[in-house]
Legacy VTK file of the C-alpha trace (Angstrom):
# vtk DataFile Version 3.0
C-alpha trace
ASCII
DATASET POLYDATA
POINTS 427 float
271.165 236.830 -121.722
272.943 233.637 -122.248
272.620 232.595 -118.452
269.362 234.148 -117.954
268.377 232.030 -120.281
270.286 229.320 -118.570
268.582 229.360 -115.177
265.192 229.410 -116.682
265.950 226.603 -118.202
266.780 224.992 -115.407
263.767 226.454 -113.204
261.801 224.651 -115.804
263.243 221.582 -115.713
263.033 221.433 -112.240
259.866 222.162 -111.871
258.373 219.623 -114.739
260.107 217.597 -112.536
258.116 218.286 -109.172
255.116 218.295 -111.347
255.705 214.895 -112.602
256.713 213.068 -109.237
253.443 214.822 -107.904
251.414 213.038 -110.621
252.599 210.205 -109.072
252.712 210.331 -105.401
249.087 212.513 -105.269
245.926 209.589 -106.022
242.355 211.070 -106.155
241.247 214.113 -104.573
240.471 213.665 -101.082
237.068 214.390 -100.906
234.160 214.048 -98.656
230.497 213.796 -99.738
228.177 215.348 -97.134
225.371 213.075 -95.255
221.743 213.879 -96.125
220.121 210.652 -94.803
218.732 210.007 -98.397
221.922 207.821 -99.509
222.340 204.084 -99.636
224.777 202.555 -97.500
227.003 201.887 -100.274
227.542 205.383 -100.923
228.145 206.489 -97.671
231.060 203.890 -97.606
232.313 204.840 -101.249
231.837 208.632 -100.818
231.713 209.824 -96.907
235.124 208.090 -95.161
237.878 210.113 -97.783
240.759 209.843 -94.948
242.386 208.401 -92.032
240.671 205.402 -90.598
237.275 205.770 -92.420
239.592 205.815 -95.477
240.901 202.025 -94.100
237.540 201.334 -93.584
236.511 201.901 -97.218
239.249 200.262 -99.021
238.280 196.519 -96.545
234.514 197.297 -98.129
236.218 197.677 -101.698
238.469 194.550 -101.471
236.068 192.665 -100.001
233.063 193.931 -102.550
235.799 193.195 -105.282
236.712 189.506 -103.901
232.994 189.237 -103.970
232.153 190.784 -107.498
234.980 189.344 -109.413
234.292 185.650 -107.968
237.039 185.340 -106.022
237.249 182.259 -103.661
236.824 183.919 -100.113
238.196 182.563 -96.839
237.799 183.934 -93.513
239.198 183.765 -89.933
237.030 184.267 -86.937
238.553 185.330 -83.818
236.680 185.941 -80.166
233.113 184.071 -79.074
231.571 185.022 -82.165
228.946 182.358 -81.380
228.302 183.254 -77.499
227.585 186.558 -78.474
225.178 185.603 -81.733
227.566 187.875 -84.354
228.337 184.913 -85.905
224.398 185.048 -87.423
224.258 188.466 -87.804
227.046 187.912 -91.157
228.430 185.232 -91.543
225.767 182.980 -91.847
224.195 185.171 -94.389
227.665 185.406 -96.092
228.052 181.373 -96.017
224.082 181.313 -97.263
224.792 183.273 -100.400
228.334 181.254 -101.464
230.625 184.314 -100.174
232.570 182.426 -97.634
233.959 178.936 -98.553
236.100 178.113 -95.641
236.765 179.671 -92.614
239.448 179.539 -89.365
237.921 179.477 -85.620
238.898 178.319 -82.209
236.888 175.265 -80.582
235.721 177.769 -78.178
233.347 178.797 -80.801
232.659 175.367 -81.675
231.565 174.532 -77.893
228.770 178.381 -77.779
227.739 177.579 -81.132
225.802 174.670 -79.256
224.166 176.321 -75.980
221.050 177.945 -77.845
220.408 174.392 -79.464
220.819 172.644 -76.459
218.902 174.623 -74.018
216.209 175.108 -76.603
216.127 179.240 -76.502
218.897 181.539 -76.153
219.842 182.479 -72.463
222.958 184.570 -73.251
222.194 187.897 -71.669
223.608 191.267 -71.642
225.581 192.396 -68.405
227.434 195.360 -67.014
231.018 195.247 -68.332
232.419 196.730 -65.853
230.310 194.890 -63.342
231.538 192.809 -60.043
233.037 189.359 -61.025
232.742 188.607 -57.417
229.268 188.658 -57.849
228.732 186.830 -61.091
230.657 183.880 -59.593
228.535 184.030 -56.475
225.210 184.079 -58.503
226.631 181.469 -60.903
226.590 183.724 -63.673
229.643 182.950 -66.840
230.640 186.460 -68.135
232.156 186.972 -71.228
233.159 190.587 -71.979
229.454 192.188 -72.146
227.359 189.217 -72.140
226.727 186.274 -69.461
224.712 183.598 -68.959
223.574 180.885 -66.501
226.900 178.353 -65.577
224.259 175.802 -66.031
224.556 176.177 -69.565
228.124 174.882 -69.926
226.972 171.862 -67.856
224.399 171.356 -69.996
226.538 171.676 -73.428
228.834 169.355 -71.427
226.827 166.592 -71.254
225.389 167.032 -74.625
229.030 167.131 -76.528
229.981 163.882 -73.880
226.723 162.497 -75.426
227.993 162.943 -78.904
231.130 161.840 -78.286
230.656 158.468 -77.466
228.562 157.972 -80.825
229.893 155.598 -83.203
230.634 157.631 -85.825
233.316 159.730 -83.633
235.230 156.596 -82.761
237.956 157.510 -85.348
240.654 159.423 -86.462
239.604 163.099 -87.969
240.507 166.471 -89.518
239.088 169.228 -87.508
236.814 169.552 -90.693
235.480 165.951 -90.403
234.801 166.734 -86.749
232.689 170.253 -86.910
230.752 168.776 -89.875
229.440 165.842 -87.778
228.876 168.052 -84.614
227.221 170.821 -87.090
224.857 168.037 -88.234
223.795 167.271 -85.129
223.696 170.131 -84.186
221.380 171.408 -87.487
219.253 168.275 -86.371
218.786 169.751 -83.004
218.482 173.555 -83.965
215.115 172.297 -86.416
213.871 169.874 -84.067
213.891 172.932 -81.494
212.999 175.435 -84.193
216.152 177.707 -83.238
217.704 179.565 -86.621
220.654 178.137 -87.251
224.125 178.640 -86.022
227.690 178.558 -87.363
228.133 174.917 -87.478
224.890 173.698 -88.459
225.109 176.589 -91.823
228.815 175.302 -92.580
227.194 171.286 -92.691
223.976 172.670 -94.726
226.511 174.376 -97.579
229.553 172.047 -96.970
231.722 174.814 -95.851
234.890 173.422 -94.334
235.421 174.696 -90.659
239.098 174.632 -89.623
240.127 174.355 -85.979
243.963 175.655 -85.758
243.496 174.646 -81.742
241.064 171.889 -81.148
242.349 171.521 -77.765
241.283 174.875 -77.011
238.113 174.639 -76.059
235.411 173.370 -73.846
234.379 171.419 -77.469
237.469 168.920 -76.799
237.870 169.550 -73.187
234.821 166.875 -73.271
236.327 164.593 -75.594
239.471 164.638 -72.998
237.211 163.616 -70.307
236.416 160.663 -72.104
240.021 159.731 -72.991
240.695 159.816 -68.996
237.691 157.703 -68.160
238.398 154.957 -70.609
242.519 155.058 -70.369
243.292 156.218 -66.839
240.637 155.134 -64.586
239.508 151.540 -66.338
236.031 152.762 -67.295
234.153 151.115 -69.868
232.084 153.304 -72.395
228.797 152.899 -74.635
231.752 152.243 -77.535
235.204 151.919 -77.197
236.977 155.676 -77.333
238.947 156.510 -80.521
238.077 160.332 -81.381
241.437 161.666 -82.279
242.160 164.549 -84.564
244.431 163.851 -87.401
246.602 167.849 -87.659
248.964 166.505 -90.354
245.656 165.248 -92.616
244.111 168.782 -91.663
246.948 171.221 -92.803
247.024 168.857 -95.923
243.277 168.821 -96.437
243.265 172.798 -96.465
246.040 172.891 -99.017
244.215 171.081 -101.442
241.059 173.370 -100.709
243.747 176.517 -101.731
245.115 174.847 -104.741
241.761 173.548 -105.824
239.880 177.172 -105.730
243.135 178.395 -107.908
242.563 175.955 -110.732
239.064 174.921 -110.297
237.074 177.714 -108.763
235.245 181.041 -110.195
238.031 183.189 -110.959
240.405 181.100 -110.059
241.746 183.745 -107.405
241.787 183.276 -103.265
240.727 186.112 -101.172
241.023 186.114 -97.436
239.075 188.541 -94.580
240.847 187.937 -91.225
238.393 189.244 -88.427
240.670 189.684 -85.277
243.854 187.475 -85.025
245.503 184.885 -82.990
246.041 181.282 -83.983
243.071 181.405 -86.351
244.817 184.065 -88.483
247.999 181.999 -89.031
246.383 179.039 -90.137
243.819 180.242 -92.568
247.460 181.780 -94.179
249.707 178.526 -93.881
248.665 176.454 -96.955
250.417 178.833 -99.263
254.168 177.835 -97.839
253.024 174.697 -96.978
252.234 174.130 -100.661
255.535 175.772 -102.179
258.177 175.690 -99.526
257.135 172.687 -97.815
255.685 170.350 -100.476
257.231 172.315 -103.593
254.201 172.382 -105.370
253.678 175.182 -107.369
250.804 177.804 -106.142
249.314 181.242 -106.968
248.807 183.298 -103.653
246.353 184.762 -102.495
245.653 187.970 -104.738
243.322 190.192 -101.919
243.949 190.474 -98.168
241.888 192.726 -95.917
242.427 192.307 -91.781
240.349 194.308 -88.984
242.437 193.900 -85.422
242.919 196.311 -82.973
246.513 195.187 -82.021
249.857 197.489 -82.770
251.907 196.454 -85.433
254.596 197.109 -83.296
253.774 194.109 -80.939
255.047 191.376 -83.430
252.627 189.172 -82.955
250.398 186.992 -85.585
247.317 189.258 -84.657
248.980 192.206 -86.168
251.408 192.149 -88.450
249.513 194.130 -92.005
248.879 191.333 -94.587
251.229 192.916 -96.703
254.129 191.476 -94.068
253.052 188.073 -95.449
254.114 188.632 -98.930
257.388 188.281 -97.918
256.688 184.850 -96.050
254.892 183.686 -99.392
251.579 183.764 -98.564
249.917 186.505 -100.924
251.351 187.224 -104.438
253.769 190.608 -105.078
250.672 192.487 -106.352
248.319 191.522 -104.248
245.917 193.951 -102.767
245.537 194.217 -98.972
244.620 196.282 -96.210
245.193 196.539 -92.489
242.257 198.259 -90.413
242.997 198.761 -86.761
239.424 198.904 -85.354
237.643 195.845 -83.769
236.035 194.042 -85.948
232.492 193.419 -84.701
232.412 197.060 -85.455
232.461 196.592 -89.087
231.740 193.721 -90.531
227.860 194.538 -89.796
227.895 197.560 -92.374
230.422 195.804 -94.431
227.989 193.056 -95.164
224.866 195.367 -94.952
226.415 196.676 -98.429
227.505 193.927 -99.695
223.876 191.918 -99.311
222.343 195.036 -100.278
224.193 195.067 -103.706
223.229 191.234 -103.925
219.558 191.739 -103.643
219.480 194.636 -106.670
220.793 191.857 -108.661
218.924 189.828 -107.802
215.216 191.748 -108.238
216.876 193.151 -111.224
217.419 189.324 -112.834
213.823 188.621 -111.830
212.165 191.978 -113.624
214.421 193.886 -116.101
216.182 190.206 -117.239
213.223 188.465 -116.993
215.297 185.158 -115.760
218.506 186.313 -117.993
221.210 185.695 -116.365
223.797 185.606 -119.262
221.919 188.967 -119.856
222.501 190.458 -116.448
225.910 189.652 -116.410
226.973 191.090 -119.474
225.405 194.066 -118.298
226.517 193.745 -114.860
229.390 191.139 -115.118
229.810 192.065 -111.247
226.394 190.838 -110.441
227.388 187.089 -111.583
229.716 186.821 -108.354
227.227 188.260 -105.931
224.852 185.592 -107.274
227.205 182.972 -107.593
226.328 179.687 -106.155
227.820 178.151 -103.160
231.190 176.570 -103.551
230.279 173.388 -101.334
233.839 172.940 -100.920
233.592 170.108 -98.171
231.392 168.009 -100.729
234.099 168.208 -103.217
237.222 167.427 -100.376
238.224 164.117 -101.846
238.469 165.361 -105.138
240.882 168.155 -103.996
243.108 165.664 -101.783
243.425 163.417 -104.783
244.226 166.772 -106.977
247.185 168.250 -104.140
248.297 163.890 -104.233
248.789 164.426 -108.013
251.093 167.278 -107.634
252.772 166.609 -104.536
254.139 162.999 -106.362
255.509 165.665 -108.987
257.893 166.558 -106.334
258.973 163.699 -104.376
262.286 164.009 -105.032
262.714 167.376 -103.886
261.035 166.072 -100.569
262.919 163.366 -99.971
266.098 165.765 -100.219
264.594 166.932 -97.307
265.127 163.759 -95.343
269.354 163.980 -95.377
271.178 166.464 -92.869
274.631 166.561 -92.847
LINES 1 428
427 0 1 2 3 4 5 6 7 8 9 10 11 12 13 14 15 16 17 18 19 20 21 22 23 24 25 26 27 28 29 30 31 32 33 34 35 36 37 38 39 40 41 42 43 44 45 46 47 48 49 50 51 52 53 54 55 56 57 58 59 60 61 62 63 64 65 66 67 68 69 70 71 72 73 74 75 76 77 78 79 80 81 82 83 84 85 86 87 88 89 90 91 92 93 94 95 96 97 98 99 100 101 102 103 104 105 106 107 108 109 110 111 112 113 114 115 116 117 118 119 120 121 122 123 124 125 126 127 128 129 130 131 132 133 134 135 136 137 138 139 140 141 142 143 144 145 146 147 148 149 150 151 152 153 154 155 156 157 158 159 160 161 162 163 164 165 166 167 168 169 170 171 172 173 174 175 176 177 178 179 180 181 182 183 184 185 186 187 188 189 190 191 192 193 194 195 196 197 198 199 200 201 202 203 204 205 206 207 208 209 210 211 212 213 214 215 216 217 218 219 220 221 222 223 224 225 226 227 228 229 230 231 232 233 234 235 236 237 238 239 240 241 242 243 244 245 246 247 248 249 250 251 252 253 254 255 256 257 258 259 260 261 262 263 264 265 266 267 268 269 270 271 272 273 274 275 276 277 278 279 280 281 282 283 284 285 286 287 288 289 290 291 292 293 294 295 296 297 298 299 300 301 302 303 304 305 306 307 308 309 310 311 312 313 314 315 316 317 318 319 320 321 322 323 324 325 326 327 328 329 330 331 332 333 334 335 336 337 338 339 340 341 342 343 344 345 346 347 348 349 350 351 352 353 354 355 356 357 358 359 360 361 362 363 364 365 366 367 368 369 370 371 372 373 374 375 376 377 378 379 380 381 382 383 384 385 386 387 388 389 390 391 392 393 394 395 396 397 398 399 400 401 402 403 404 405 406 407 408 409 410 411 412 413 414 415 416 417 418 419 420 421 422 423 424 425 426
């Protein structure tokens, strides 16, 4: 009886056991609601992708809904011709409209097709056959990018319109990559309503003061212009309309976005820096770089960012910057130990759409319900729905506010001179 008694003991113990490191490892039930065509796209995300990829795909709405909801400053990356193929006004001009985004990442490519509907006055970016005959494109004159072409007139044409800008006055200086898509998004906002075409990228990010980081301004038709210049004036003796000085200041510019990072963590809604990176490349690392550059760099003391979410279709097993999961970063410093992040690998153009479908879709129930149940209320509505305050938050305007962050970052960095100037000795 004795070690009958013994072994169930045991068997019970063992088993509590099991049932205890199940409680654990096992999260919700996995659990798919089925389509009737009635829902709202919010529920489909939240109840109709319970595993595998759609699973990934719901947790990027979540983080990104939270980031949103809970006020979080929100930065993005933009990777691929976002402008040349007009995605870039599909989101995130909405997003930047409503104060979501407050900075973002993107090559000088997209700086340079942000500019061809303005300048040609209508858009002549066309579809065309992906799989056509580049032979034949090149014979008819036709630029193809992917699934969409257009006339090679229009880079001529952008050509001599960014040459034109460039020999203004007000370029003839040294700038951050900032200081340079602001000026060519006002004129190019000037253009757009003088032409009455919606606005682009640039032209929103001058409108809300949303800095616009270029992690590669030489890599672009955008600069290739400003190069042109440099030759004519320094190699071949020309003399221009003003005397040639553009130059892009990258120290200033990796400085300028640290103080955006450690402003939005002491001055900004929650206080708390979310990132979405949409692809990868050069434009990933950057919009990542202030938070060692801040602590491990210029020893100044930084939260992290708290919420990552990243859409590439690139193997993690490649190594590169366009797919290593967010969470890899944490150990590089750049989001905090508990921060939550997720890695999708699907293209991104294929997402973001719904993504932000949702997430606008949420913003305008708060926003009909402030107007009629709230009457105007917003303390009210928030209470209520504390959520709703960061869908309607207002824009951050970060750009308008730069000096005031430099001068913040100066004030720490001098904090921690002397661990800088350590720096300076090698034995």
């Amino acid at each position: 009886m004795g070690t009958r008694g013994h072994h169930r003991q045991t068997g019970n113990s063992l088993e509590h056991k099991i049932k205890k490191l199940q409680q654990q490892l096992l999260g919700d039930v996995a659990q798919g609601k089925p389509i009737t065509g009635h829902e709202d796209i919010t529920e489909v995300l939240q109840q109709s992708h319970p595993a595998f990829g759609g699973k990934l795909f719901r947790k990027a709405y979540q983080l990104i809904r939270k980031a949103i909801g809970d006020d979080y400053t929100l930065f993005a990356s933009l990777a691929g011709p976002i402008t040349a193929s007009d995605y870039a006004r599909t989101w995130v001009v909405p997003f930047i409209q409503q104060g979501y985004l407050s900075a973002f990442t993107a090559s000088d490519a997209i700086s340079y097709h942000d500019a061809h509907d303005a300048v040609e006055g209508k858009r002549r970016i066309h579809d065309v056959d992906l799989h056509g005959d580049d032979g034949q494109y090149r014979d008819g004159q036709v630029i193809r990018i992917t699934d969409i072409g257009f006339p090679e007139e229009v880079l001529f044409n952008t050509d001599k319109f960014m040459t034109y800008l460039f020999t203004l006055p007000e370029f003839q200086r040294k700038m951050t990559t900032t200081e340079y898509r602001w000026l060519l998004g006002k004129h190019l906002h000037a253009l757009e309503e003088k032409r009455k075409i919606p606005h682009g990228l640039l032209a929103t990010a001058y409108a809300y003061d949303v800095p616009a980081f270029c992690p590669s301004p030489a890599d672009g038709s955008s600069f290739l212009n400003a190069m042109k210049l440099w030759v004519m004036q320094e190699r071949l003796g020309e003399k221009l309309p003003h005397k040639f000085k553009l130059e892009i200041d990258l120290p200033k510019d990796v400085y300028e976005f640290c103080a955006y990072h450690l402003w939005g963590q002491k001055k900004e809604g929650n206080k708390e820096l979310a990132y979405i990176v949409c692809g990868g490349g050069a434009v990933k690392n950057y919009l990542l770089q202030p938070e060692p550059a801040l602590e491990q760099i210029l020893f100044v003391p930084a939260k992290k960012y708290q919420i990552g979410v990243q859409m590439t279709t690139a193997p993690v097993t490649d190594g590169s910057l366009s797919s290593c999961f967010p969470s890899e970063a944490i150990s590089w410093g750049k989001l905090q130990k508990d921060a939550l992040t997720v890695s999708v690998p699907a293209d991104y153009t294929m997402l973001m759409g719904v993504i932000a479908h949702a997430i606008l879709k949420e913003r305008n129930v708060y926003a009909e319900a402030l107007a009629t149940t709230f009457k105007g209320d917003k303390e009210k509505l928030y209470k209520a729905h504390p959520q709703a305050k960061g869908f309607l938050r207002e824009p951050r305007r970060l750009f308008g506010k730069r000096e005031q962050a430099l001068q913040l970052l100066d004030k720490e960095a001098k904090k921690h001179l002397t661990e800088m100037r350590e720096t300076l000795l090698w034995e």
